[in-house]
Each structure stands twice: as structure tokens, then as C-alpha cells.
C-alpha positions in Angstrom: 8.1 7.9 18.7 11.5 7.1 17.2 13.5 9.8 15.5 13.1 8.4 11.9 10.6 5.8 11.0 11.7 4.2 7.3 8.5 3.9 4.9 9.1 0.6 2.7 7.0 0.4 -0.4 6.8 -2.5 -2.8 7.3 -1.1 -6.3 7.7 -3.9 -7.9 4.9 -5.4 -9.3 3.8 -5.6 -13.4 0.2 -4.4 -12.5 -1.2 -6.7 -15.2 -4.7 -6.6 -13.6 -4.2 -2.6 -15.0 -3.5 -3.0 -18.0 -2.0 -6.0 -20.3 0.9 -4.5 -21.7 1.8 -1.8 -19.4 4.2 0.5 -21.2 4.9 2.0 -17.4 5.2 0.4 -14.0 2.6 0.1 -11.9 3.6 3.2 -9.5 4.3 5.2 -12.0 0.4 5.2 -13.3 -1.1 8.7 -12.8 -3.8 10.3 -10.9 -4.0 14.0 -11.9 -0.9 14.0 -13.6 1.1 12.6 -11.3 2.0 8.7 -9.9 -0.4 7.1 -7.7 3.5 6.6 -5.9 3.6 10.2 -5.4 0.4 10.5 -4.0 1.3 7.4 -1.3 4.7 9.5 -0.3 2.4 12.1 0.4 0.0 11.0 2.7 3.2 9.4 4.5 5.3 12.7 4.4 2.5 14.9 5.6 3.1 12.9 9.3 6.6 13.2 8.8 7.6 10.2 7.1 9.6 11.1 5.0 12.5 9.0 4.5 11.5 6.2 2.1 13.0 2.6 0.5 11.3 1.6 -2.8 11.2 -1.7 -3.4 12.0 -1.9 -7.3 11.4 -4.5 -9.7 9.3 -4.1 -13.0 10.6 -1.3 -14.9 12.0 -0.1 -11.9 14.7 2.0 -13.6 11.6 4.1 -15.1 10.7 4.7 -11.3 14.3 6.0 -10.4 14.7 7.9 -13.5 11.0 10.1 -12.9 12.2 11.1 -9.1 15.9 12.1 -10.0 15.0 14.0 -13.3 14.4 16.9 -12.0 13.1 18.3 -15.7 10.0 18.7 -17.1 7.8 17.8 -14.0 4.4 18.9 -13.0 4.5 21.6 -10.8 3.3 20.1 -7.3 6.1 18.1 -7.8 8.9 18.7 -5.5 11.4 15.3 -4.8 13.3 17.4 -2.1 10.4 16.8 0.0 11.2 12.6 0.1 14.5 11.1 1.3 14.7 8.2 -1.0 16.6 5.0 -1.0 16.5 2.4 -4.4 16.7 -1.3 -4.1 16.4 -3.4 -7.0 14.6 -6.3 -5.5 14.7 -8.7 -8.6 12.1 -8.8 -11.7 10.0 -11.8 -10.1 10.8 -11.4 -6.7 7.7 -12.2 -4.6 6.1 -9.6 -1.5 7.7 -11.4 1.0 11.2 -11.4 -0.8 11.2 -7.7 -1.3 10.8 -7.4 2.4 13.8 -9.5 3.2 16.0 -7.8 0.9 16.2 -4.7 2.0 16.7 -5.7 6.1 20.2 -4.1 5.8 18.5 -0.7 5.3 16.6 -1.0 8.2 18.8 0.5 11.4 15.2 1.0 13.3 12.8 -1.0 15.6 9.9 -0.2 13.3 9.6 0.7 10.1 6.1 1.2 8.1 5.5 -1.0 4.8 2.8 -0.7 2.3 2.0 -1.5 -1.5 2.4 1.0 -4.4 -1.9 1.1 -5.3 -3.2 2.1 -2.1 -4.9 5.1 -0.6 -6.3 6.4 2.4 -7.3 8.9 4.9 -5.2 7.3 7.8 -4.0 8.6 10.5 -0.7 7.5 10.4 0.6 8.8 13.8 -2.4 6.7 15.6 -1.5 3.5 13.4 1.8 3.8 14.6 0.8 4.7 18.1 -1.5 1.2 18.1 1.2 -0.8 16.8 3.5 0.3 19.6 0.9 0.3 22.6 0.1 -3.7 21.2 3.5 -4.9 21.0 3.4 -7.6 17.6 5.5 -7.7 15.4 2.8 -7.2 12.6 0.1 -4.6 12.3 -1.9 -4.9 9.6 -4.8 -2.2 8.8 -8.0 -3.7 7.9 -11.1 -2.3 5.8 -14.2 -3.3 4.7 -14.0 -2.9 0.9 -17.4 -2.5 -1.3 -18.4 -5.7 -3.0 -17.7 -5.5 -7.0 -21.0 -7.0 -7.3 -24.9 -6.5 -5.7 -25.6 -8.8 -3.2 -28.7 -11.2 -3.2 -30.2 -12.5 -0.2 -32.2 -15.7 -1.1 -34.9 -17.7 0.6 -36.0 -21.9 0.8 -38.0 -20.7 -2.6 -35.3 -19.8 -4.5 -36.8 -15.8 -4.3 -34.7 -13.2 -3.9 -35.6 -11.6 -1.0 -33.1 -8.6 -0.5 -30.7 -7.3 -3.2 -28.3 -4.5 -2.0 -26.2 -3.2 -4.8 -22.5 -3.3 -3.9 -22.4 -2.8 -0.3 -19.8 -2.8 2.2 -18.6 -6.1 3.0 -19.3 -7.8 6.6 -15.8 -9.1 6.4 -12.5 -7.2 7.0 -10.1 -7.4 4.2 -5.8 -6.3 4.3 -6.0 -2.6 3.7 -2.1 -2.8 3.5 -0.6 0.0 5.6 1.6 -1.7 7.9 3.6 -1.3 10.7 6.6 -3.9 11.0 8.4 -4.5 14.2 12.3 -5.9 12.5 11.5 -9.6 13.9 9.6 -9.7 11.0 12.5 -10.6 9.2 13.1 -13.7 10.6 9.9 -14.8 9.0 11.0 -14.1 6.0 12.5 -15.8 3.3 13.5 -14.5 -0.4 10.8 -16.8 -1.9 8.2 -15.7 0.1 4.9 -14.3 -0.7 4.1 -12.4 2.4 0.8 -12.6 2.3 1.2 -16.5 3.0 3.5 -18.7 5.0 5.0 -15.9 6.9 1.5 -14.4 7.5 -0.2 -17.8 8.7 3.3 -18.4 10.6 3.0 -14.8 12.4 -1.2 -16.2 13.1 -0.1 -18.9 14.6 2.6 -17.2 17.1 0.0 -14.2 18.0 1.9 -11.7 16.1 -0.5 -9.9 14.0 -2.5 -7.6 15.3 -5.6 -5.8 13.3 -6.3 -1.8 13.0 -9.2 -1.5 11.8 -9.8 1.4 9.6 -13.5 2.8 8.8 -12.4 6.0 6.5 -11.5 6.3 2.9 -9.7 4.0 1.5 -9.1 2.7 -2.4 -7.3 0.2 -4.1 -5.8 0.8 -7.9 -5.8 -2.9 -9.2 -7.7 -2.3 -12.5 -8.5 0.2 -14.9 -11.8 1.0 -13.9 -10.1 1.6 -10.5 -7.3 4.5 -12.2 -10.5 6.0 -13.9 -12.5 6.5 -10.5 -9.3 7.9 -8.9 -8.5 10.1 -11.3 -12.7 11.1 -11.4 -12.3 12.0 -7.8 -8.8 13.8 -8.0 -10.7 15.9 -11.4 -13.5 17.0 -9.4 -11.7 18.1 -6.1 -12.9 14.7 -4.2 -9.8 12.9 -3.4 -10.8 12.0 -0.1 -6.8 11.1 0.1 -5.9 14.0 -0.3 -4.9 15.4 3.8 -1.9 17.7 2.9 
């Protein structure tokens, strides 16, 4: 493994599916008192990872203001722990454009990359392990997420037949823990959204390569979503939790 792996996280997002008028950034939305951004750097630092470029954008002064005040923080809060570099990306900049800003930053091979609302149980050494042993330039971890809604299986009759109340989906679906090889950037321009040309142009060149992931993993994209988190975090269930 290479000396120092950079963690890139996209922090810039309004996170308008959370709330309308968010008074805070995205990241900065807590789970137990502190960020769902915190709890990210976590998971990441507990392999190691430690050394981390924040994509800013929305508010992202608020961001750099709650890791260097070193006041008035709850107490399993230690920003010692993280190594962190802050890029303002722009206000509107899309996913893709947030990559390709901070390239200069990256001195490495490979560097990880993931959004600011997700959580899991991953193994991070193995994720990075795969995405070395496969050679792309893209690794891309894929879940099956629960259906929001219960599924009905209907017959010629127009009977429902089967009903399963929100079960796993048969499809896989972008968990977003990444592992970038640095040729990504070439893919990339500042008015990308990731998730589109450069994805389907990485497809078509056999770049991408799929980890699938079977353990916990959540997404914070509403408010109903903050509320189960925190739930879980409340009642010593944080499946996220692996320091």
C-alpha cells in the first residue's frame, strides 16, 4: 500500500432533499451531536486514512470554521486526529468539477473519494486492496439499497399475488466509496457531473470496476434518513460505528 492515501470528500452540496432552507451545510448535519462529516473521517481514519481534502462549496466556510475552532466542541471530538486540506470548489460546481479541481493536491497514484452522507461498515483496506489487484481506473462500491416502498408482485388478473414490504433491491446501486486511480482526471472536466459523461465514458473504455458490498450501509438524503441515524447512534446501534 502506498505511504499516504488522500481521502477526497465532496462537501459541497445544499442538501435540499434534507431540509428546504438549510441553515447548515449538508456535512455539517449531526448524528449524536456531531457531523455526519465527522463520522465519515472516522471510519476512514480508523484504517489509517487520515489525511483528507474537502471539497467545499455551500456554506463551506461553516465547515472550516467547526474543524479549526477548537472551542466549545463535544468531547469525542478531537481534529488532531485528521490532516485536513480546504478547497473551495465553487457554489454550483457540479461532482465531477469538484474532482477536477483539486488534481493539484493529488501527488499519489490513488486516492479514495466519497460523498459527505454516506455510511458503512467497509473494510476499507480490502476496498483498496481490490482496486489495486483489478487495475481500473474507477472502483466504485455497490449495495443493494431497501426499496422506499413495498413491492407488489402482480398476476394476468390484475391480483396481487406477493407483496414484500420494502425489501432489498435485486439491483446494485453506487454505494459511493471510491477508489480513484489519477487517470481519472483526464475524464474530467469542470462542468461535469460525475455520475454522467465521465462515468458512461470510463463504461465504455472498461474502466470501472464494481465492489460489491453486502454490510451496513446508509444514505442521509432526507430527513427521515437524519432521524433513523441518529435513532441508531441513540440506542448504541450504529452499525458504522468500527472505531
Amino acid at each position: 500500500m502506498e505511504e499516504s492515501v488522500k481521502v477526497v470528500i465532496l462537501c459541497g452540496g445544499k442538501g435540499l432533499r434534507l431540509r428546504k432552507d438549510p441553515a447548515l451545510p449538508k456535512p455539517l448535519v449531526e448524528i449524536g451531536g456531531l457531523p455526519i462529516l465527522w463520522h465519515i473521517m472516522k471510519i476512514y481514519a480508523h484504517y489509517g486514512f487520515n489525511s483528507f481534502i474537502l471539497c467545499l462549496g455551500f456554506k463551506g466556510d461553516k465547515i472550516k470554521e467547526y474543524f479549526e475552532n477548537r472551542g466549545n466542541r463535544h468531547p469525542e471530538f478531537n481534529p488532531s486526529e485528521f490532516e485536513i486540506e480546504f478547497v473551495d470548489t465553487g457554489l454550483n460546481t457540479e461532482t465531477g468539477g469538484r474532482v477536477k479541481l483539486i488534481e493539484k493536491y493529488i501527488k499519489e497514484e490513488n486516492f479514495f473519494l466519497t460523498y459527505a452522507d454516506g455510511l458503512a461498515d467497509i473494510n476499507l483496506n480490502d476496498l483498496y486492496n481490490f482496486h489495486l489487484k483489478n487495475n481500473k481506473i474507477l472502483t466504485m462500491t455497490c449495495v443493494r439499497a431497501k426499496s422506499q416502498f413495498g413491492i407488489c408482485e402482480i398476476n394476468d388478473k390484475n391480483e396481487v399475488v406477493n407483496f414484500e414490504q420494502k425489501p432489498l433491491l435485486k439491483d446494485w446501486v453506487n454505494g459511493g466509496f471510491f477508489v480513484c486511480n489519477r487517470k481519472i482526471f483526464d475524464y474530467l472536466d469542470v462542468n461535469d457531473i460525475l455520475e454522467e459523461k465521465p462515468f458512461q465514458k470510463l463504461i465504455e473504455d472498461k474502466q470501472i470496476c464494481a465492489y460489491k458490498f453486502t454490510g451496513f450501509w446508509a444514505c442521509m438524503d432526507t430527513y427521515k434518513d437524519a432521524i433513523m441515524l441518529n435513532e441508531a447512534w441513540n440506542q448504541g446501534k450504529a452499525k458504522w460505528k468500527i472505531w
